[in-house]
C-alpha positions in Angstrom: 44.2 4.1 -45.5 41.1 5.8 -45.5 39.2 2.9 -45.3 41.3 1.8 -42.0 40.7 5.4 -40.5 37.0 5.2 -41.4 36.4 1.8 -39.5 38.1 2.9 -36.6 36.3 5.8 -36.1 33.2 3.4 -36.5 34.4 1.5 -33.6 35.4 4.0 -31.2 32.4 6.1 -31.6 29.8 4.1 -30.3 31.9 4.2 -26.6 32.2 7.5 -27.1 28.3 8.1 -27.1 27.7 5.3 -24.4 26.3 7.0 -20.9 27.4 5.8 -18.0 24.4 4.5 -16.0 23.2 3.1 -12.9 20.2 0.5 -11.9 17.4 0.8 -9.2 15.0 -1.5 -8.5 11.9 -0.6 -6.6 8.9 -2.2 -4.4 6.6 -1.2 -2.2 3.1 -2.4 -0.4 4.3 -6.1 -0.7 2.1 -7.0 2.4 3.6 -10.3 2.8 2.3 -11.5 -0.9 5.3 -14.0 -1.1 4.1 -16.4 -3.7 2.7 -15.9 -7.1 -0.9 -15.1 -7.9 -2.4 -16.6 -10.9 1.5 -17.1 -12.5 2.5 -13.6 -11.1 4.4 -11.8 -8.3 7.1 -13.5 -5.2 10.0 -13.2 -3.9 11.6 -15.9 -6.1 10.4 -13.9 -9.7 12.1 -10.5 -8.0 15.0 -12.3 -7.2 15.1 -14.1 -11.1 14.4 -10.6 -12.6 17.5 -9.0 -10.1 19.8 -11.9 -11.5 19.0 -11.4 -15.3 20.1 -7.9 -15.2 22.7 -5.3 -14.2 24.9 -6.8 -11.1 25.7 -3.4 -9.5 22.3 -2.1 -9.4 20.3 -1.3 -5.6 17.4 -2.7 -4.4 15.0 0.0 -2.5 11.4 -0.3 -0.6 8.8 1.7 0.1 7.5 0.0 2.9 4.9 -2.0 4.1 6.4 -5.2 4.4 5.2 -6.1 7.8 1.6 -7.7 7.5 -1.0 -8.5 4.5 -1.1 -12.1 5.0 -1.3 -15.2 7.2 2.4 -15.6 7.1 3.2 -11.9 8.0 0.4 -11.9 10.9 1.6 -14.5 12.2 5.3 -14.3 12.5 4.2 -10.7 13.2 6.0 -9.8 10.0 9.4 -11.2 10.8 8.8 -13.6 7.5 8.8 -10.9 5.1 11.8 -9.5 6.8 13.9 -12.9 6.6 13.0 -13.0 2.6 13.9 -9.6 2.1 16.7 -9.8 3.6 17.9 -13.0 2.0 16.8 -11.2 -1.1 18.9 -8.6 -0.4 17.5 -5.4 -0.6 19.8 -2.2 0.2 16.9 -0.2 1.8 13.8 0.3 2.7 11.2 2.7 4.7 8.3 2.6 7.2 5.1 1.9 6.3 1.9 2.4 7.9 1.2 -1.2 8.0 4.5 -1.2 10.4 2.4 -0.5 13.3 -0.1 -3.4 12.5 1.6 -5.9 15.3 1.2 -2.5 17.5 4.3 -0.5 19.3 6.0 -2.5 21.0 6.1 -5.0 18.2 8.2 -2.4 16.2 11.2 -2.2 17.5 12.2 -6.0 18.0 10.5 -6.4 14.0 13.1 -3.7 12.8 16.0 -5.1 14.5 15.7 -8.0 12.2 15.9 -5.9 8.8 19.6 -6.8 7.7 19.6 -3.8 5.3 19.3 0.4 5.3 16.2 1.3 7.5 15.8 5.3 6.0 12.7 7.5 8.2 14.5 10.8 8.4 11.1 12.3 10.1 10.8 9.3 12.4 11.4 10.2 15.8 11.3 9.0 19.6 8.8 10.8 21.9 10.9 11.7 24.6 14.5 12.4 23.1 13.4 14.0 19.5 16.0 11.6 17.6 16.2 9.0 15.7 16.4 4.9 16.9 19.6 4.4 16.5 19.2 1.7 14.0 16.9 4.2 11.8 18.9 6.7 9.4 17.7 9.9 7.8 19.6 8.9 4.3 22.5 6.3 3.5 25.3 7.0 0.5 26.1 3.8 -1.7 28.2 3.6 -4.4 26.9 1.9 -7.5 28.8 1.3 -11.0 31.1 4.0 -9.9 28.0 6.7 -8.9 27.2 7.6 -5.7 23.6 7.9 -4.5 22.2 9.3 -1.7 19.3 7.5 -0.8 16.8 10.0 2.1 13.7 7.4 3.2 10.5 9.5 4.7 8.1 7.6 7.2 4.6 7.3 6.3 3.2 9.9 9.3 0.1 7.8 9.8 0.4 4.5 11.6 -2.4 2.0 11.7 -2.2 2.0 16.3 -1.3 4.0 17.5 2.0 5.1 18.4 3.0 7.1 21.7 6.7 6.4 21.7 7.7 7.7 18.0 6.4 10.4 16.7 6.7 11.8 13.0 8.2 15.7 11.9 6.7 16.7 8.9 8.1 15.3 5.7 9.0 18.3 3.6 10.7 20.1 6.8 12.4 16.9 7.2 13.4 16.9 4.0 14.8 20.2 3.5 16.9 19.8 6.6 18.4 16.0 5.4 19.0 17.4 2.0 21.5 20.3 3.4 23.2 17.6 5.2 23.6 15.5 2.0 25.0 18.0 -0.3 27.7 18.2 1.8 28.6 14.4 0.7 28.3 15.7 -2.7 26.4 12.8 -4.1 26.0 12.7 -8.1 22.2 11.1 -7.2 19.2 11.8 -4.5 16.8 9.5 -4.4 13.8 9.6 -2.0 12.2 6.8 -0.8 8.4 7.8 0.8 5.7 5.7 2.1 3.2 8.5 0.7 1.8 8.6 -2.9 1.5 11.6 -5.7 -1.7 10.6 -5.9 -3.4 9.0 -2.7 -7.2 8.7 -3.8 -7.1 5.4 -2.1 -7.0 7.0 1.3 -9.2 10.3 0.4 -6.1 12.5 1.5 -4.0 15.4 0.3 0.0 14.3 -0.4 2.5 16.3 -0.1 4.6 14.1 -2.5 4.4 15.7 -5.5 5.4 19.1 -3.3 9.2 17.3 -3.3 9.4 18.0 -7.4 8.2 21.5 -7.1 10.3 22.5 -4.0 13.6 20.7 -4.5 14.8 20.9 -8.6 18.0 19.5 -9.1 18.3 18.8 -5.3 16.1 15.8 -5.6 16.0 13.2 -8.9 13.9 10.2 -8.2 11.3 9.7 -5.5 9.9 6.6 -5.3 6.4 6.0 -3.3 3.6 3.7 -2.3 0.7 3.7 0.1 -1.6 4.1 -2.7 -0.7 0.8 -4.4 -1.0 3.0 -7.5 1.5 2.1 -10.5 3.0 5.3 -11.9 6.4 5.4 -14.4 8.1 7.8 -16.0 6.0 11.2 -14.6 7.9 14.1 -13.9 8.2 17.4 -12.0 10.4 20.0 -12.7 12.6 17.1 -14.1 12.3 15.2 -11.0 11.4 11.5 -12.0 8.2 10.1 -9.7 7.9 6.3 -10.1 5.0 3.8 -8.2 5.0 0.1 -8.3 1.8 -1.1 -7.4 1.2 -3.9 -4.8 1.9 -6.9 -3.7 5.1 -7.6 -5.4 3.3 -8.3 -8.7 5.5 -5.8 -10.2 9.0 -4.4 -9.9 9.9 -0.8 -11.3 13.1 -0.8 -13.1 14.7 2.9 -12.7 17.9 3.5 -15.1 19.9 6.8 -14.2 22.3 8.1 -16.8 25.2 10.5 -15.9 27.6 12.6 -18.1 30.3 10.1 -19.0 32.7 13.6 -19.0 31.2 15.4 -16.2 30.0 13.0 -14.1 27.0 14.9 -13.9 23.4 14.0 -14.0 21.5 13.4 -17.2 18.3 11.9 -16.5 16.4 8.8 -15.1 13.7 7.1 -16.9 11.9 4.1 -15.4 10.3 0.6 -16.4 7.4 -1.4 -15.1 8.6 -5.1 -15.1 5.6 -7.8 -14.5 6.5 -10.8 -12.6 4.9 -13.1 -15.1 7.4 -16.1 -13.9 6.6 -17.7 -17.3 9.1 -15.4 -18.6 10.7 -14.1 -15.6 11.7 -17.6 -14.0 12.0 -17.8 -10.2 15.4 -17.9 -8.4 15.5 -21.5 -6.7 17.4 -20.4 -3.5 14.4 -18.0 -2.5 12.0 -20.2 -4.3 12.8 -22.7 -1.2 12.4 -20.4 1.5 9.7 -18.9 0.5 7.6 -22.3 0.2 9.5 -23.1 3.5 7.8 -20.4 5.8 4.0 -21.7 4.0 1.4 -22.0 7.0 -0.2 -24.7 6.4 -4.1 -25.5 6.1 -4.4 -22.3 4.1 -4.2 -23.6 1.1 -7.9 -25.2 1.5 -10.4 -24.8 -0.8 -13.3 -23.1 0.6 -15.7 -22.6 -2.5 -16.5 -21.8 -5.9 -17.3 -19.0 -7.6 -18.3 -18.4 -11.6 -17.9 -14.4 -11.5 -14.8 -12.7 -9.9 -16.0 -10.7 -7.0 -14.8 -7.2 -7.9 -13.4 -4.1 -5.5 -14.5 -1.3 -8.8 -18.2 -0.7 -9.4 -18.8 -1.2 -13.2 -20.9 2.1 -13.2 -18.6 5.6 -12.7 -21.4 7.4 -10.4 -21.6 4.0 -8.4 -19.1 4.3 -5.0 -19.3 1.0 -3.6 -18.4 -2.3 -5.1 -20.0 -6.1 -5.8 -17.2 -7.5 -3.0 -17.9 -5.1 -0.4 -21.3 -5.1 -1.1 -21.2 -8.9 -0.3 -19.1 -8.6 2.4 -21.9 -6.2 4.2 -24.7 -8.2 3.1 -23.1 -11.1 4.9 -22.5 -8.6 7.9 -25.9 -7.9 8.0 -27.2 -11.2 7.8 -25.0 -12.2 10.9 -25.9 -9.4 13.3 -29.4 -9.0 12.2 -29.0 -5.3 12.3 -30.8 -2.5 10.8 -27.3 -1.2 9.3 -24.0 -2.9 8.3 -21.0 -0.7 7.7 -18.2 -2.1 5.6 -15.1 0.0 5.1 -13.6 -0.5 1.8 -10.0 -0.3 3.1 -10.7 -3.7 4.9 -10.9 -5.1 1.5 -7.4 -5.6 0.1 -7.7 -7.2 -3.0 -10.7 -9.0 -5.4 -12.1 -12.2 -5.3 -10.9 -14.0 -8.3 -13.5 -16.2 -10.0 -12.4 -20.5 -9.6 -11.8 -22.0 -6.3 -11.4 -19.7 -3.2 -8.6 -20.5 -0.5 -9.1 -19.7 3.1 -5.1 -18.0 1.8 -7.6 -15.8 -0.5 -9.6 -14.8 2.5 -7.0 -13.7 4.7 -5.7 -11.7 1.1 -8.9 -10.3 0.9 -9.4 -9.0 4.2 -6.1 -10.3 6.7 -7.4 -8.6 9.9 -9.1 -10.6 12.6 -11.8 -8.2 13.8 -15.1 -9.7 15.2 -18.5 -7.4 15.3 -20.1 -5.2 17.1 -23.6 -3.8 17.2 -24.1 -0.2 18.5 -27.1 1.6 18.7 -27.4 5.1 17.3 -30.1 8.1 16.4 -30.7 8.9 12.4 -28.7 12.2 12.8 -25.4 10.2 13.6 -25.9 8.0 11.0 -26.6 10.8 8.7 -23.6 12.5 9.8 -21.5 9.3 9.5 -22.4 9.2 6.0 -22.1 12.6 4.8 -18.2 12.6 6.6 -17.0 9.8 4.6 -18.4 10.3 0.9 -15.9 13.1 -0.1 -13.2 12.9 -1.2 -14.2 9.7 -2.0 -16.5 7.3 -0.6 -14.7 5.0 2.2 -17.6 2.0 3.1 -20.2 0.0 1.7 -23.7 -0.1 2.7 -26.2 -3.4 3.4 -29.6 -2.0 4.4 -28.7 1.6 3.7 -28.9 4.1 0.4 -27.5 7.4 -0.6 -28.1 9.2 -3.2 -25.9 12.6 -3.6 -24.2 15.7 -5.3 -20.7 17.6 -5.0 -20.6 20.7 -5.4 -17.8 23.0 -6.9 -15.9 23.4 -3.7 -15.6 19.4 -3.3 -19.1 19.2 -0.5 -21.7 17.0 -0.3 -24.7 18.5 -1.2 -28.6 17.6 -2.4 -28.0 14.5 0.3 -30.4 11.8 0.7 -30.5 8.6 2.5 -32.7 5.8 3.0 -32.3 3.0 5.5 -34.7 -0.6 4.4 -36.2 1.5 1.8 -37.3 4.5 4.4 -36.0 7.2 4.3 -33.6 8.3 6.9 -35.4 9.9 10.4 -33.0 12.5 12.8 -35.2 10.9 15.6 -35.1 7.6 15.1 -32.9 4.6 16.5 -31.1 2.0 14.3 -29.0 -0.7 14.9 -26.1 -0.3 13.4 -22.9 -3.1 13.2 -19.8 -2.9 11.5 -16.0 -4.7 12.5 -14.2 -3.8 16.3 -11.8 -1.7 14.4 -14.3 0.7 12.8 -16.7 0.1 16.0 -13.7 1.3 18.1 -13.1 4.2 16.1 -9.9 3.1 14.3 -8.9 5.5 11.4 -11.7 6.3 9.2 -14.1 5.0 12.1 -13.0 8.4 14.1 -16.5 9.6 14.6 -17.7 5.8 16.6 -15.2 7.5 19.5 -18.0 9.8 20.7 -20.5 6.4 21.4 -19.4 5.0 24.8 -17.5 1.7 25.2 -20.4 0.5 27.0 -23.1 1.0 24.4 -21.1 -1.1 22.1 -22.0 -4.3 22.1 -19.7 -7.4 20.8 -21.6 -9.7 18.8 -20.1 -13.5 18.8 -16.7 -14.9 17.9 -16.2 -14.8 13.8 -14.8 -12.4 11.7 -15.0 -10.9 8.7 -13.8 -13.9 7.0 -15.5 -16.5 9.0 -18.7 -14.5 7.3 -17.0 -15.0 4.1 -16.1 -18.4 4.6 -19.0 -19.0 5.4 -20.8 -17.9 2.3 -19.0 -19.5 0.3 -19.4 -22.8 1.7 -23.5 -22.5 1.9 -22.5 -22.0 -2.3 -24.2 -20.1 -5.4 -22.2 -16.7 -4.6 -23.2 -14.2 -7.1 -21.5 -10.2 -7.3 -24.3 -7.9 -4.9 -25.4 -5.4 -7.0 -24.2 -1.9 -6.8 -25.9 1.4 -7.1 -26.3 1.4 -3.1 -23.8 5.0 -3.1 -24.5 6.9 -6.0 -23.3 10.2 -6.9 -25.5 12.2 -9.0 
């Protein structure tokens, strides 16, 4: 009799100590990169890895869906929006990258998403509300828990917007989150187009702020922007996960509740590679996805033996072998004293093998021509000295700097050469960069103050047209770095 009592107590005490959980699955920054690269990443690996697991799990983005690659720019992002929603994600948020297919291409774009759009702090102009179609936070029930999900817009489009507007996040937040207790949710999750680290922009976030601010309010935020990969770090308890880029990766989050209490417990995540060796792909999305391929992309363009890398091998250098290739090439084209190059152009590296035009338009997918502007050595000086702290953003053919930061995070001991000079007030270069800088798009603020009329456009190609056509003439080789130095 013992015995008997013994084993039951075996049996029944291992569903006494099971948990009941719940499964998220999270993206962001996925830019349109709907294929694998080098056996990794698509739509058709996410969907494999979605069907191997938990069935009542949901499927959240950060954003940034809209453009990245010659499918998304030029269905003006609708493709991405078709897979996704024939993936079937619950929800997602709005990215910077939104905006890339400018205003008016926003609206008719979002009206396509099947699924939860969540931008609490993403507002029209005139009226102060919300688009109809865009929610501050959706409930959903999953596995028997239910989840608030609140989405925050990334403030910071990339054109810009007159129409919408942005409130700021955490005042947003604070406001949503009174509303939500009152569905007395057992779960808030917060997806943000921001980052708890955003290096990759040179900007302060306000993301980590949410873990301080709002303990036991908030469990889970999830966030891009950065393209940063980050599992498992916490504030205050609050769980902050980051899933990198270009859906080469999908973070796995697995909440665990009180089964008596129904209470929460904790939430620990997972970084899941889409190696589809071992993930598979799922053959339904497998067939769209090859279904919306532009063609003539796919064309070899060159060869290269080294990869062409976006990280300088030396910690004090600040630019990179790609970028300083790109500018070289710049350089060559406009003949100018100068080329600027800014490093947020450059998506991704240059993988060593053959190189697709498809790996051009990864590396940089925007189609801005040059232009040449004259300027006096104190602007250039200035431009420099603006955009090397917090971290450098542009690379340099013709042009050398050499500097310190001091204890408060400013440039000092500053020194510049331009063709081996160094740099005169007084004097005029040429400088040339791409239309977007030239026309003082984000980090290219300070080319506002040069007149339209002094800028001058020089030819048809592109950044990628240069690149192109480097690698056609052959023998590319990584430029050296040590052109941005920090001492």
């Amino acid at each position: 009799m013992k015995k008997v009592s013994l084993l039951a107590i075996l049996l029944v005490l291992p569903l006494l100590l099971v948990a009941k959980t719940v499964t998220i699955y999270h993206t962001s920054d996925t830019h349109g990169f709907f294929y694998p690269k080098k056996g990794q990443g698509g739509f058709a690996a996410l969907a494999a890895v979605l069907k191997s697991g938990p069935q009542d799990y949901l499927l959240l983005d950060s954003g940034d869906f809209a453009n990245g690659t010659i499918e998304t720019k030029n269905s003006k992002g609708a493709k991405a929006v078709e897979l996704m929603n024939a993936v079937g994600y619950d929800a997602t948020t709005i990215g910077n990258h939104e905006f890339d297919f400018k205003e008016p291409q926003v609206m008719p774009l979002l009206k396509k998403i099947q699924f939860a759009i969540l931008a609490a702090n993403f507002i029209e102009a005139d009226t102060l509300k919300r688009p109809d179609f865009v929610l501050p936070y959706k409930i959903f029930t999953r596995n028997g828990v239910k989840i608030a999900v609140i989405g925050l817009a990334n403030h910071n489009p990339t054109n810009p917007a007159t129409k919408y507007t942005f409130a700021k996040p955490l005042e947003t937040l604070e406001f949503v989150l009174a509303e939500v207790e009152k569905e007395h949710p057992q779960v808030v999750v917060v997806i943000v187009h921001d980052a708890l680290r955003d290096d990759k922009h040179g900007t302060q976030s306000y993301v980590g702020d949410i873990g301080k601010k709002y303990k036991d309010k908030v469990q889970v935020v999830l966030g891009g922007h950065a393209h940063k990969i980050v599992q498992n770090e916490k504030i205050n308890g609050v769980l902050f996960v980051e899933s990198g880029c270009h859906l080469q990766n999908v973070s796995k989050i697995t909440v665990t509740l009180d089964d008596k209490t129904d209470k929460f417990v904790k939430a620990e995540s997972e970084l899941i590679p889409l190696v589809v060796a071992k993930t598979g792909e799922d053959k339904k999305i497998a067939e769209l996805a090859n279904s919306l391929r532009e063609p003539g992309v796919d064309e070899v363009v060159g060869v290269i033996e080294e990869p062409l890398l976006k990280k300088a091998p030396v910690a004090s250098h600040k630019d990179s072998p790609l970028d300083n290739w790109i500018a070289d090439l710049g350089r060559a084209y406009s003949k100018a004293d100068v080329f600027i190059h800014n490093l947020g152009g450059t998506r991704v590296d240059m993988k060593a093998g053959e190189v697709t035009k498809r790996d051009l338009i990864d590396i940089h997918p925007f189609d801005n021509t040059i232009t040449q502007v004259t300027v006096n050595g104190r602007f250039l000086k200035r431009f420099v000295k603006t955009n090397l702290v917090p971290k450098n953003l542009y690379a340099y053919s013709g042009l050398a700097v050499t500097y310190k930061v001091n204890k408060k995070g400013k440039v000092k001991d500053l020194h510049i050469w331009v063709n081996q000079k160094p740099l005169k007030n007084r004097q005029k270069y040429t400088i040339a960069t791409n239309t977007y800088i030239a026309n003082g798009g984000s980090e290219g603020y300070l080319f506002k103050q040069i007149p339209a009329s002094q800028k001058k456009l020089l030819g048809t190609k592109n950044i990628r047209d240069l690149m192109e056509d480097g690698l056609r003439q052959g023998d590319v080789v990584p430029a050296p770095t040590g052109r941005v130095v920090e001492l």
